[in-house]
N, C-alpha and C positions, 0 to 999 in steps of 0.2 A: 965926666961921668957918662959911662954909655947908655943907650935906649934900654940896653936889656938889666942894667942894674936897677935902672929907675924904677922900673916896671916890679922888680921882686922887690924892690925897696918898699912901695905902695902897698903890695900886697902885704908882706912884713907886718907893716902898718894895718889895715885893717884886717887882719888877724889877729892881731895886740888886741883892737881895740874890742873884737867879736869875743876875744877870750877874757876881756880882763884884766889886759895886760897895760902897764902905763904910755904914756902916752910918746909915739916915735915921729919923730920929726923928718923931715925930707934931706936925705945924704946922710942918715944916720944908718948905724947896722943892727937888724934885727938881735934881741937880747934872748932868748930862748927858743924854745921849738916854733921855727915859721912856716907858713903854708901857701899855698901859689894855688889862684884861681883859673879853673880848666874849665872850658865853653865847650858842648860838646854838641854840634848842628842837627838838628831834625833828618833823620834818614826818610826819604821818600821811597817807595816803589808803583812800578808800573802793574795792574792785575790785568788781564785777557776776563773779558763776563760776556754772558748771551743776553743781548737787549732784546725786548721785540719791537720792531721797527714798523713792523703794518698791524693790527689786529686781525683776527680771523673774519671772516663775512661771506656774506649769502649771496647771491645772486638768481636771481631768478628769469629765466629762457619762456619768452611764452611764443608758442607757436598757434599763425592761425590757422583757421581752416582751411580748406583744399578742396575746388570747386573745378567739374570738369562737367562739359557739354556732350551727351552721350545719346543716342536717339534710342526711344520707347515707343512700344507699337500701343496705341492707343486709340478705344471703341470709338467708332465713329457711331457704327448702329450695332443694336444687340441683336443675337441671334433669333428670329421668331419663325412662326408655323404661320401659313396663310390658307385658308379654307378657298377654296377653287370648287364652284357650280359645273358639272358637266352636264349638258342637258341629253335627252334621250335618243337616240338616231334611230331611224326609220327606214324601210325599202318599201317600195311597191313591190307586190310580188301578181304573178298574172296566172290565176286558175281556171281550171274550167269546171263549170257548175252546174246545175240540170235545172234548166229554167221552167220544165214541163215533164211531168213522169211520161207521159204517153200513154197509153193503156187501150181497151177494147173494149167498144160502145157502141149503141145497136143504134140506127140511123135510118128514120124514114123518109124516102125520096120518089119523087114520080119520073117516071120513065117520060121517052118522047110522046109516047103515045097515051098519056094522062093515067098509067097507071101505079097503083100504091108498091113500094119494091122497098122491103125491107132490110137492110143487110148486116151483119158487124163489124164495124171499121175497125181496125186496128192502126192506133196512130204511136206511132216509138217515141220514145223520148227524145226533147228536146235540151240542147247542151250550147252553151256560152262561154265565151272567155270574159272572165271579169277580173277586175284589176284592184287589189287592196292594200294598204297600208302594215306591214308589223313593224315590230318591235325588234331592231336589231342588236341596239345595245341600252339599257335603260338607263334613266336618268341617275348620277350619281355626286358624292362629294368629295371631292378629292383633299386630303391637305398635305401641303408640302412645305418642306423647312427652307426655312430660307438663313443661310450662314450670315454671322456676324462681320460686318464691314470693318475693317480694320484699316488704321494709315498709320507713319511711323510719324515723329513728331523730336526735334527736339528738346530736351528737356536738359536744366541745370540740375545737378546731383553732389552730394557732399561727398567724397572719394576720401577725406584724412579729417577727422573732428579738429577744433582746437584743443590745445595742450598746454601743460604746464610744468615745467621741468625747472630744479631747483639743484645749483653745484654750489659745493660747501668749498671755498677761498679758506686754507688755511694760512695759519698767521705767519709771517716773516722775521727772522731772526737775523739776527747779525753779531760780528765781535766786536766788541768796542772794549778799546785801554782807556783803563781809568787811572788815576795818577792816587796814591793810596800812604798813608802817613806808616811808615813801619818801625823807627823810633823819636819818640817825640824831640830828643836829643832834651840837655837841659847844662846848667853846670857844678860842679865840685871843685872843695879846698882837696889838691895835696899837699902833702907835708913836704917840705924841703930840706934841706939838711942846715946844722945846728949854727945857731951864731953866723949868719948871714949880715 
């Protein structure tokens, strides 16, 4: 008896026995309508899908400041006014002045010979150089400005603030094959033909 009779013979059989049917024994032949059991295997397929592989994320850039050495003229002394005494200057100057009018005046005198002689003199003015003091330039106040002293100096200066900059990472995608059940497969009687 071959592999392939046995096989429908079995089935045969537990077809009988599914139906009702009495009871068939092994190398016997099926007695009515027989059915043969068909296994029918799970179909698998492959699908392509978008996973995401990194999430989206922030990042944040901080920049610092920015410092440069730059020279700035700075007051030594402030600008002020100083009051200046000039005292008064003086010449000699040399005039001449009349020390005596002179004028005419009667004058008694005795001669040689003891007598009385009256006469009127006339005497002219009398004149001197004398020497005096003016005022050439009188005493005064002067004020004068005096300019602000100034030197250069250098100095550290912020030239760029610090910062704060924020780039948005978006998220990463990728294909991935998933492996996906398309039919579950399973199995069925068919019927076979009569008296087997």
């Amino acid at each position: 008896m071959s592999f392939g009779r046995t096989f429908v013979m079995a089935s045969c059989a537990a077809a009988a026995l599914a139906a009702g049917v009495g009871r068939v024994d092994a190398g016997e032949r099926c007695v009515g309508q027989c059915f043969e059991k068909v296994a029918t295997p799970p179909v698998y397929g492959s699908v392509a899908e978008q996973v995401m592989v990194a999430p989206p994320r922030h990042v944040v850039h901080r920049t610092p400041a920015e410092f440069a050495v730059v020279p700035r003229p700075v007051t030594i002394a402030p600008e002020h006014t100083v009051a200046r005494y000039v005292p008064a200057e003086y010449a000699s100057v040399a005039e001449t002045v009349m020390v005596s009018p002179g004028g005419k005046r009667w004058v008694v005198r005795r001669d040689y010979y003891g007598r009385e002689i009256g006469c009127w003199e006339v005497t002219p003015p009398e004149y001197a150089t004398r020497t005096r003091s003016v005022v050439v330039r009188p005493a005064a106040t002067l004020y004068e400005r005096v300019p602000a002293v100034t030197a250069m100096r250098a100095q550290h200066v912020m030239v760029r603030p610090p910062s704060v900059s924020y780039e948005t990472i978006p998220a990463e995608y990728a294909t991935r094959q998933r492996t996906v059940l398309v039919s579950p497969g399973g199995a069925e009687w068919r019927p076979i033909g009569r008296g087997y």
